[in-house]
ROZA-968291 format. One record per residue (C-alpha): residue in one letter; x, y, z. Coordinates in steps of 0.001 Angstrom, whole numbers, plus 524288, in hexadecimal, padded with zeros to 5 digits. Each point is the difference from the previous one (the first is absolute). Layout:
<rs>
aXYZ/...
</rs>
This chain:
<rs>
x567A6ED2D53C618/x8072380DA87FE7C/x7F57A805E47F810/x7F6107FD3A80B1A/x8086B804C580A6C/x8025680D437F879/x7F1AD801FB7FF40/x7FCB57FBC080CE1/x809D580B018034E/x7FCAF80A497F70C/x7F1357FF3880558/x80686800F980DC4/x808C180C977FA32/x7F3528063F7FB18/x7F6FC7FE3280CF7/x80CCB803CA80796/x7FF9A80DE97F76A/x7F2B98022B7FEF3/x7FDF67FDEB80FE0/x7F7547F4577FEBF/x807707F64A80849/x7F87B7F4C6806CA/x802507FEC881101/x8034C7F33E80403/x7FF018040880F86/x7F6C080AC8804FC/x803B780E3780094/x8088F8028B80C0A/x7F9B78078B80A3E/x801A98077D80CE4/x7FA947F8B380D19/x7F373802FD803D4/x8036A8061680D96/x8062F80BF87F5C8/x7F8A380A117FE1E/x7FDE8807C47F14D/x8052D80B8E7FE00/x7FCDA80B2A7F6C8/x80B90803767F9AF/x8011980EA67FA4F/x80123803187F264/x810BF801107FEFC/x7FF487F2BA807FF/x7F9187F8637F5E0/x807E5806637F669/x80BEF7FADC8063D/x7FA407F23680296/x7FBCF7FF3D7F35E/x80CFC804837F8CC/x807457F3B8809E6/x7F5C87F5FE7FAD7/x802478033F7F17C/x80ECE7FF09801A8/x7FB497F403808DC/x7F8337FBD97F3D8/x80CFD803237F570/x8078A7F65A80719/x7F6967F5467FF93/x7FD8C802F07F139/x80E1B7FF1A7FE7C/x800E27F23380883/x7F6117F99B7F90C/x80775804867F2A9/x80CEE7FC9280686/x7FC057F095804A3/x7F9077FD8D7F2A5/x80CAD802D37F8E6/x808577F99F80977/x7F6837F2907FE05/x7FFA57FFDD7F240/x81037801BE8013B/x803047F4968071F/x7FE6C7F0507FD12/x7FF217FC7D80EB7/x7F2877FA338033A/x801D2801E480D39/x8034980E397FC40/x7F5C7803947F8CC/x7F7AB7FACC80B35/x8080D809EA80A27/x7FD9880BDE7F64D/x7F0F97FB557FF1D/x7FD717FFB080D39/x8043A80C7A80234/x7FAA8806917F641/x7F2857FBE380582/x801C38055680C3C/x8057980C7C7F7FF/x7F2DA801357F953/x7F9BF8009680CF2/x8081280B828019E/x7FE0D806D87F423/x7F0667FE138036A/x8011B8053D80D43/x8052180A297FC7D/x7F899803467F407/x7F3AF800E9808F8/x805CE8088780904/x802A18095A7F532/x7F2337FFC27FC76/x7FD92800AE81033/x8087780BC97FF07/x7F81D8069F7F353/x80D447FCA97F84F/x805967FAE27F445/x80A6D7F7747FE08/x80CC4804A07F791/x7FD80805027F2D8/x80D467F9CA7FDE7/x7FE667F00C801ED/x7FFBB7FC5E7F2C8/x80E0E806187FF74/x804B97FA7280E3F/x7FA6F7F31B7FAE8/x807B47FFED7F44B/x80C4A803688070A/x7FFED7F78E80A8F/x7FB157F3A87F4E7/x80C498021D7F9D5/x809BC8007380DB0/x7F8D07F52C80433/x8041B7F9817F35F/x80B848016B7FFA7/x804E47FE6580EA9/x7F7F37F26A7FCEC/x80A6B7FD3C7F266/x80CA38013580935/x7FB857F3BB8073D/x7F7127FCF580AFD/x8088E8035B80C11/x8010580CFA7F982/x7F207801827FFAE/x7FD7B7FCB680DA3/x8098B807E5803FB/x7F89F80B947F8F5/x7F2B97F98980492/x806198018780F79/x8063380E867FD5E/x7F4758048F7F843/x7F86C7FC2B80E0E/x8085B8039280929/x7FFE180D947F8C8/x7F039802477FFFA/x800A87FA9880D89/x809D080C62805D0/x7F56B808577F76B/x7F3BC7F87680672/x805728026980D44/x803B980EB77FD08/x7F268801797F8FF/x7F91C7FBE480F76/x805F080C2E804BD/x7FB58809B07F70C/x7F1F97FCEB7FE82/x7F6E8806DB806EF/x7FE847FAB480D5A/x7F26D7FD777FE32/x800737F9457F3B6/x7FE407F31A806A4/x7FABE7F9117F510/x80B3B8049A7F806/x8083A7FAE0809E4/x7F9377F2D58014C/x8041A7FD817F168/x80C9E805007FF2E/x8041A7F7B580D1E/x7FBE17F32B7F9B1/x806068034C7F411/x80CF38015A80906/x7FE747F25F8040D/x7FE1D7FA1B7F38A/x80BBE806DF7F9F1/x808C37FC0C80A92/x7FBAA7F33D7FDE5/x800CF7FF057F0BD/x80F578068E800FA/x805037F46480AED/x7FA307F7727F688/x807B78023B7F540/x80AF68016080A1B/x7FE897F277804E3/x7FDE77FA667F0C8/x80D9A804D57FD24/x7FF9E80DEC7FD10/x80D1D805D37FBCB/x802D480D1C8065F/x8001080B5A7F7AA/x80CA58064C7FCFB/x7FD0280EFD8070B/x8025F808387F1F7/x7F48A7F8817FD5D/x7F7728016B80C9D/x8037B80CCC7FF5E/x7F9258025B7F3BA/x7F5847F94480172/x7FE558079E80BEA/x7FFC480D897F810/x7F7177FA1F7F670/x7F66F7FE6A80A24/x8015C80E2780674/x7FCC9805097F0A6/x7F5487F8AF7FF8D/x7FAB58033D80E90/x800DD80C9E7FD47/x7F9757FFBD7F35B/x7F56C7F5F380385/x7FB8080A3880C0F/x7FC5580AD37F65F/x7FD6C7F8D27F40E/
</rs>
């Protein structure tokens, strides 16, 4: 019934917010052959402004697959946007406890970049379901580019940092070929383009704030 799936997904909205998101697969790690390192003061302050942007964008996924699942009447769909989701809250839990690793915080801000990316999600979902894969496979090919440019600005002894933000990689690239290979309609580039300077306003905000 609708009025169970909107709860089920407004508890999943408030645990998303409020950081208390449940791991289905164990923390990512470095191997055991790497040594810790002590990382200064400014270091941990950089790692730990990466990991709450890191943290933003998996706020904003979580927001962004719940709307696009309660927009579409595929089954199969809603399956697709379910599964990963899941593997999205693993994310946003990894990287919630290396904030509190780090002596951080997450944003001040999610409530706000949850409510924003609810209501793209929504509505990318309403102009049919290639559309929304197509958003679902942009959207991850985007936070992909900023994974991969967020491995070579972290400290370089931040390996557990690292060990997080590599899986995360994987499963991104994974979820966006995916919705590729579902159907996914490419995104005209007016709109890739914004959605691309979106993000950068929110990176930079989420760093500080």
């Amino acid at each position: 019934m609708l009025i169970d799936e909107l709860i089920t997904e407004f508890d999943r909205g408030l645990r998303s917010i409020n950081g208390v998101s449940r791991m289905s697969r164990p923390l990512p790690v470095p191997p055991a052959s790497v040594e810790p390192v002590e990382l200064t003061d400014e270091e941990r302050a950089h790692a730990a402004g990466l990991m709450r942007v890191n943290h933003v964008g998996e706020v904003c996924a979580q927001a962004l697959y719940q709307a696009q699942k309660l927009a579409t009447r595929s089954p199969a769909l809603k399956q697709a946007f379910e599964h990963a989701a899941r593997e999205e809250e693993d994310h946003l839990a990894w990287t919630y406890k290396r904030l509190e690793a780090l002596d951080s915080r997450p944003s001040l801000l999610n409530p706000l970049w949850y409510a924003g990316a609810l209501a793209i999600g929504f509505a990318a979902g309403r102009l049919g379901d290639r559309v929304s894969l197509g958003f679902m496979a942009e959207t991850e090919r985007q936070v992909e580019l900023h994974l991969g440019g967020h491995l070579t600005t972290l400290p370089e002894g931040d390996h557990e940092s690292r060990a997080i933000v590599e899986q995360m990689r994987v499963d991104e690239v994974a979820h966006g070929k995916a919705a590729t290979d579902a159907g996914g309609a490419e995104l005209p580039f007016p709109a890739r383009a914004l959605m691309r300077a979106a993000s950068r306003i929110m990176t930079r905000t989420a760093y500080h704030v």
